[in-house]
GUPARO-703390 format. One record per atom (N, C-alpha, C): residue number from 0; residue in one letter; atom name; x, y, z. Coordinates in nm, 2 decimals. Atoms other than C-alpha are relative to their C-alpha. Example, Ala and Ser with C-alpha at 12.3 -4.5 7.8 and 13.67 -1.06 7.14 Angstrom:
  seq  type  atom       X       Y       Z
    0     A     N    0.09   -0.12    0.00
    0     A    CA    1.23   -0.45    0.78
    0     A     C    0.09    0.12    0.00
    1     S     N   -0.09   -0.11    0.00
    1     S    CA    1.37   -0.11    0.71
    1     S     C   -0.08    0.11    0.08
end
This chain:
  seq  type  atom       X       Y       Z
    0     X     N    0.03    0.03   -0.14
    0     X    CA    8.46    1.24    5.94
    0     X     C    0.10   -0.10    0.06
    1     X     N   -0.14    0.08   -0.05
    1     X    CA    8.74    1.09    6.17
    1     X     C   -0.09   -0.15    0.12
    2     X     N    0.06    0.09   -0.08
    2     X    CA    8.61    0.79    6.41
    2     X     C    0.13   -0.04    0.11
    3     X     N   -0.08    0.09   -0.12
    3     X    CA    8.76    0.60    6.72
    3     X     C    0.13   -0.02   -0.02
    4     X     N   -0.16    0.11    0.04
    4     X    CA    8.96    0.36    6.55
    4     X     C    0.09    0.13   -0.11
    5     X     N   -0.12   -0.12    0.08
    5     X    CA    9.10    0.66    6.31
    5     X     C    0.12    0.04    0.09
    6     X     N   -0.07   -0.09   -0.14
    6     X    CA    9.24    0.84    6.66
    6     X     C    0.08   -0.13   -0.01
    7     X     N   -0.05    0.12   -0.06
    7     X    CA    9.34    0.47    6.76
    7     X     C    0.12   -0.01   -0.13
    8     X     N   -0.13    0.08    0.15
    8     X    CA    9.55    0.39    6.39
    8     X     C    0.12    0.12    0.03
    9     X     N   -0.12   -0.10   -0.02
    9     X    CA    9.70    0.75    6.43
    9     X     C    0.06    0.01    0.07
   10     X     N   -0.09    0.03   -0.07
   10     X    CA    9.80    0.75    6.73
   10     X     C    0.10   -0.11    0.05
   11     X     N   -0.07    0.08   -0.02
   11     X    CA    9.96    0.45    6.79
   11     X     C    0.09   -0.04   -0.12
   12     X     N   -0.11    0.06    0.14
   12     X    CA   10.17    0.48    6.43
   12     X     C    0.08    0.09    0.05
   13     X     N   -0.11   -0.09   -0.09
   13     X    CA   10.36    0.77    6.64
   13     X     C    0.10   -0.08    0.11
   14     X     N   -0.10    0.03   -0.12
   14     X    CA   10.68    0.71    6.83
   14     X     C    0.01    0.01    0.11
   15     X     N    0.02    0.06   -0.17
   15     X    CA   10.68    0.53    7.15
   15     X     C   -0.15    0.06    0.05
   16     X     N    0.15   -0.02   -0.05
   16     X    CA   10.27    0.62    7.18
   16     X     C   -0.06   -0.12    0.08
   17     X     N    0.08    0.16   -0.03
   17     X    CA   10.09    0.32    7.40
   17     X     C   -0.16    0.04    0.01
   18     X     N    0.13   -0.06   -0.03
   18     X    CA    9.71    0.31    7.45
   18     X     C   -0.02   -0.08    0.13
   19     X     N    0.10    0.10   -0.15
   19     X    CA    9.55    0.24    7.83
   19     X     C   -0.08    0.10    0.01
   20     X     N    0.10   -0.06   -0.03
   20     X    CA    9.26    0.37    7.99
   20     X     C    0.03    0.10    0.08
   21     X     N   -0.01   -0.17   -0.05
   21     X    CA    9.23    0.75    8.10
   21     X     C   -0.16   -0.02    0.07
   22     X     N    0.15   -0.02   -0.08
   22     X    CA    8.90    0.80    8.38
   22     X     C   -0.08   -0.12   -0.12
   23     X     N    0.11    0.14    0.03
   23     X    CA    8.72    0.45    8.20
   23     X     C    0.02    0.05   -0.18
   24     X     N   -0.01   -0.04    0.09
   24     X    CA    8.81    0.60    7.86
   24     X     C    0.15   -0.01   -0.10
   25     X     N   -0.15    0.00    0.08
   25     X    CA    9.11    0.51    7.54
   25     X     C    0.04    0.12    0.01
   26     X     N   -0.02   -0.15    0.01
   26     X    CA    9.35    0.73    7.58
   26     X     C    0.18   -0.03   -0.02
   27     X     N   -0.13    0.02    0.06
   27     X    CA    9.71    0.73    7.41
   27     X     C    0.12    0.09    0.06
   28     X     N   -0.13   -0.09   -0.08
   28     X    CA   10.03    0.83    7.57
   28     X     C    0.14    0.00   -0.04
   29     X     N   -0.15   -0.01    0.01
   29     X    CA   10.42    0.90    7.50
   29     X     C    0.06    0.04    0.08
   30     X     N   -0.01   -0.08   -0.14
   30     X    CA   10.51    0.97    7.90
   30     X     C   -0.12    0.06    0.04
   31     X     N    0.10   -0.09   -0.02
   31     X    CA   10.23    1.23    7.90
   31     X     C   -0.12   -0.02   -0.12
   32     X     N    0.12   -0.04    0.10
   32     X    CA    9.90    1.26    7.71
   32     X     C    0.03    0.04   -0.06
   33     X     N   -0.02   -0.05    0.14
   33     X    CA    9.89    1.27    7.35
   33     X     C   -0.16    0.04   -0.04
   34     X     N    0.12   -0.04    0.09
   34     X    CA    9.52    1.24    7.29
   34     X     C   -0.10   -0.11    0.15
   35     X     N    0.08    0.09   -0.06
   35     X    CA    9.20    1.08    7.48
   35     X     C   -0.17    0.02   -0.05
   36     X     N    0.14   -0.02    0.01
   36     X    CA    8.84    1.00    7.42
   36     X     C   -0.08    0.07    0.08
   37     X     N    0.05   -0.03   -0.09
   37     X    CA    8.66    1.25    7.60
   37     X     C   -0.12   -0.07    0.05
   38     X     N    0.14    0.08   -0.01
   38     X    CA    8.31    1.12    7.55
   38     X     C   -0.02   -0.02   -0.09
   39     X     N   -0.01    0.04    0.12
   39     X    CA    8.17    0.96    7.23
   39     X     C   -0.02    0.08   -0.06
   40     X     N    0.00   -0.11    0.08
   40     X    CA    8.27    1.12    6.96
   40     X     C    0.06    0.12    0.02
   41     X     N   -0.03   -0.21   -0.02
   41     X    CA    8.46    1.44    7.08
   41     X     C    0.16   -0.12    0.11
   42     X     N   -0.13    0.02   -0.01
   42     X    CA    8.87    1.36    7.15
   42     X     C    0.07    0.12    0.05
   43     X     N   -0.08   -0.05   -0.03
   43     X    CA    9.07    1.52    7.33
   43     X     C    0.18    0.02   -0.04
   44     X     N   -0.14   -0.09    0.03
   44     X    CA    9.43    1.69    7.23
   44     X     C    0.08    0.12    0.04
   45     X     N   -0.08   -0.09   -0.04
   45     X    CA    9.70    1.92    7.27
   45     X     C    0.02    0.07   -0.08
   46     X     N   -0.03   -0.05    0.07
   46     X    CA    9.76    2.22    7.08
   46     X     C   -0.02    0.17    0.07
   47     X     N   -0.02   -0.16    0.00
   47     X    CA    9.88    2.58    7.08
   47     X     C   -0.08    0.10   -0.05
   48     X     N    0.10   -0.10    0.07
   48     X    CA    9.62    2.72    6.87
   48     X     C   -0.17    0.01    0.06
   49     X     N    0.15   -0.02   -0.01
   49     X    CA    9.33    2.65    7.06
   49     X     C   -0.12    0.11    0.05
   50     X     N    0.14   -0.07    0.01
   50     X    CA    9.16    2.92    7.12
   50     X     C   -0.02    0.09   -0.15
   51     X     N    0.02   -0.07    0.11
   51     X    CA    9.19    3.05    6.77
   51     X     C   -0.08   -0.13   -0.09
   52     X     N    0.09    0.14    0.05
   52     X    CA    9.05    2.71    6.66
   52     X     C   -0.13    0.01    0.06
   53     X     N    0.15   -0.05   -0.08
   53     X    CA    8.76    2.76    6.92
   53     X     C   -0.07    0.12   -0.05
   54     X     N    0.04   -0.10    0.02
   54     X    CA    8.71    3.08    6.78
   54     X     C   -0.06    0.03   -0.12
   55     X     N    0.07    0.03    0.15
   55     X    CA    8.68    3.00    6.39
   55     X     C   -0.04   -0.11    0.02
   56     X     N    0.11    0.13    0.00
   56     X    CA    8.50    2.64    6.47
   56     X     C   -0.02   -0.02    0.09
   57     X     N    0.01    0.04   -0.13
   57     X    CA    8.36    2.67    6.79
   57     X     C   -0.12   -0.13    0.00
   58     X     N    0.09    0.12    0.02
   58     X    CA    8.11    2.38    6.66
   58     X     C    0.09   -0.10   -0.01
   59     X     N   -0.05    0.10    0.02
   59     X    CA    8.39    2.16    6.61
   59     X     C    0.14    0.02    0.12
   60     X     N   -0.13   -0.01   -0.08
   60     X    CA    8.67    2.29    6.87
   60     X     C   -0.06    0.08    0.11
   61     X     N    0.00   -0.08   -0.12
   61     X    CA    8.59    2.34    7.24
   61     X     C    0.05    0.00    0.13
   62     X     N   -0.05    0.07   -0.09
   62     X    CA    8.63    2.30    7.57
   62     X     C   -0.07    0.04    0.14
   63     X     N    0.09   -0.01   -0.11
   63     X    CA    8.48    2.26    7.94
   63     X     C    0.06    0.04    0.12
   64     X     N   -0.06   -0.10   -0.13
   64     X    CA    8.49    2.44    8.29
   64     X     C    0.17   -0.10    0.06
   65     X     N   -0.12    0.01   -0.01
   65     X    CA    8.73    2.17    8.31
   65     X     C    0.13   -0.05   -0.06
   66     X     N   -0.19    0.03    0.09
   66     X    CA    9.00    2.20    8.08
   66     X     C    0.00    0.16   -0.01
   67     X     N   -0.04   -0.13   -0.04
   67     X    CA    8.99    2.58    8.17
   67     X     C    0.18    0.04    0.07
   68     X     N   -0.17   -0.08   -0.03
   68     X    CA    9.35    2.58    8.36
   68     X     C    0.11   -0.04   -0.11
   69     X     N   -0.05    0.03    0.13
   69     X    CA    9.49    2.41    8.03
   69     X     C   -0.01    0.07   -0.07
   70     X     N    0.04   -0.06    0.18
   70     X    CA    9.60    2.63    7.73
   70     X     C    0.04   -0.08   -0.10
   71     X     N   -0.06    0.06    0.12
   71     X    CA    9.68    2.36    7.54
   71     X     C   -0.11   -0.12   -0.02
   72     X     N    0.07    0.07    0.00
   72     X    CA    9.39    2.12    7.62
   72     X     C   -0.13    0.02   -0.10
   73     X     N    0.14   -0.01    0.08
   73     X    CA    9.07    2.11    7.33
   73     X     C   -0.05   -0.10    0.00
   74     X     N    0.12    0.10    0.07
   74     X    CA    8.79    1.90    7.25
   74     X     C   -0.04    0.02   -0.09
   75     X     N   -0.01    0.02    0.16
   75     X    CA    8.74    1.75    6.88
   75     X     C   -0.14   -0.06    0.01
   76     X     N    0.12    0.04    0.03
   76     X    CA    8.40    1.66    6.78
   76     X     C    0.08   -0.06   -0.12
   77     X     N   -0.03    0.06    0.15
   77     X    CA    8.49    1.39    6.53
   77     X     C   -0.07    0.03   -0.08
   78     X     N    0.06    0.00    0.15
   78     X    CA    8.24    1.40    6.33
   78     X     C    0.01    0.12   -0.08
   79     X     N    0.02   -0.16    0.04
   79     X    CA    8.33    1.78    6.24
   79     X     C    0.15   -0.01   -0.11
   80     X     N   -0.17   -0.03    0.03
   80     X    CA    8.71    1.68    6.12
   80     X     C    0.00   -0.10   -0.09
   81     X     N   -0.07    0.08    0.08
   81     X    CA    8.89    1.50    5.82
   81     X     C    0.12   -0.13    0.06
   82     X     N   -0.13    0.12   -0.10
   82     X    CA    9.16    1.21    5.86
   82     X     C    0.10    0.12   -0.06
   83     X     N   -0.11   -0.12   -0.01
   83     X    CA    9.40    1.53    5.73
   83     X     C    0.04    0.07    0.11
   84     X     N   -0.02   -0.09   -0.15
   84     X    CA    9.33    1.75    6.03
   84     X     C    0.01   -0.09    0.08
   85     X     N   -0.03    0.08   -0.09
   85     X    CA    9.30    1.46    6.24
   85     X     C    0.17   -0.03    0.06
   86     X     N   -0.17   -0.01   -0.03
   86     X    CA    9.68    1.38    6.14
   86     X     C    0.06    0.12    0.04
   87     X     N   -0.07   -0.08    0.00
   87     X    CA    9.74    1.73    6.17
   87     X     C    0.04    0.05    0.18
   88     X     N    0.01   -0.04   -0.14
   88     X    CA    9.61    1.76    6.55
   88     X     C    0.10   -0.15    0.08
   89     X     N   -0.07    0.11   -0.12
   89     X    CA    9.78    1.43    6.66
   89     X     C    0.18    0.02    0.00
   90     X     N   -0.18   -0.03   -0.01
   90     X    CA   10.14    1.55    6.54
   90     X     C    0.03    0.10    0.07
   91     X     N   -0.01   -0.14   -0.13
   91     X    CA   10.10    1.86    6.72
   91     X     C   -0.01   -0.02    0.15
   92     X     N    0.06    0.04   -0.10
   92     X    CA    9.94    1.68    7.00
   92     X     C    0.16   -0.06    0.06
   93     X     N   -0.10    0.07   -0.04
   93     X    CA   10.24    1.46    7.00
   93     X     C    0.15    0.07   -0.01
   94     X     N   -0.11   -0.13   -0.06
   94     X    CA   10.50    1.75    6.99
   94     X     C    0.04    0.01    0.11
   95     X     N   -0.01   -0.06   -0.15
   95     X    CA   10.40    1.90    7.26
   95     X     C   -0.01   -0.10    0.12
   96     X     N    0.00    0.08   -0.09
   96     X    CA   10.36    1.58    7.45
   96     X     C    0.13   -0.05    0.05
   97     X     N   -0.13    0.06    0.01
   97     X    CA   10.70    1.50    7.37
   97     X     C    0.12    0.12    0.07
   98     X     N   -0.09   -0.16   -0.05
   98     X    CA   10.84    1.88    7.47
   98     X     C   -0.01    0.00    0.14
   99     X     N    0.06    0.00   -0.13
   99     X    CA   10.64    1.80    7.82
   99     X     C    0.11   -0.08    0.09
  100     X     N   -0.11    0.04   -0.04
  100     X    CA   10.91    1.54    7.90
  100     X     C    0.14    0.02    0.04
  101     X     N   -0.13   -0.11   -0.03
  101     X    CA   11.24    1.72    7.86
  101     X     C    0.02    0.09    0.08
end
């Protein structure tokens, strides 16, 4: 099970990541959104796979009417995920955050 401060250690051990507040909520950045607390417990990220992630764990990967124009936007239920996957979704997250700049 991943927590707050997990998101918080991981993301901010990535290159040039800062953390300020997103709509009243932590939320980590490198230019663009890397990751954000949606609501407690459930994180938002970026990633290419998500609707095949939604599709094999839609209990742990989803997402709402508004992260609909986003294909890259999901929501993480911590309590569903490892600190493995965790690192796995914040390098991906930080990829593509980093591809968004260029």
């Amino acid at each position: 099970m991943a927590t707050e401060e997990d998101v918080r250690r991981a993301a901010l051990a990535l290159p040039g990541v800062v953390e300020r507040t997103s709509w009243g909520q932590p939320a980590w950045f490198a230019t663009t959104l890397v990751a954000r607390i949606w609501e407690a417990g459930v994180l938002t990220v970026k990633t290419e796979e998500r609707e095949a992630l939604a599709g094999m764990e839609p209990d742990t990967y989803f997402w709402t009417p508004h992260h609909e124009r986003s294909l890259v936007l999901v929501l993480v239920r911590l309590d569903r995920i490892d600190l493995q996957e965790l690192g796995e979704l914040r390098t991906e997250s930080h990829r593509i955050a980093a591809g968004r700049r260029r």
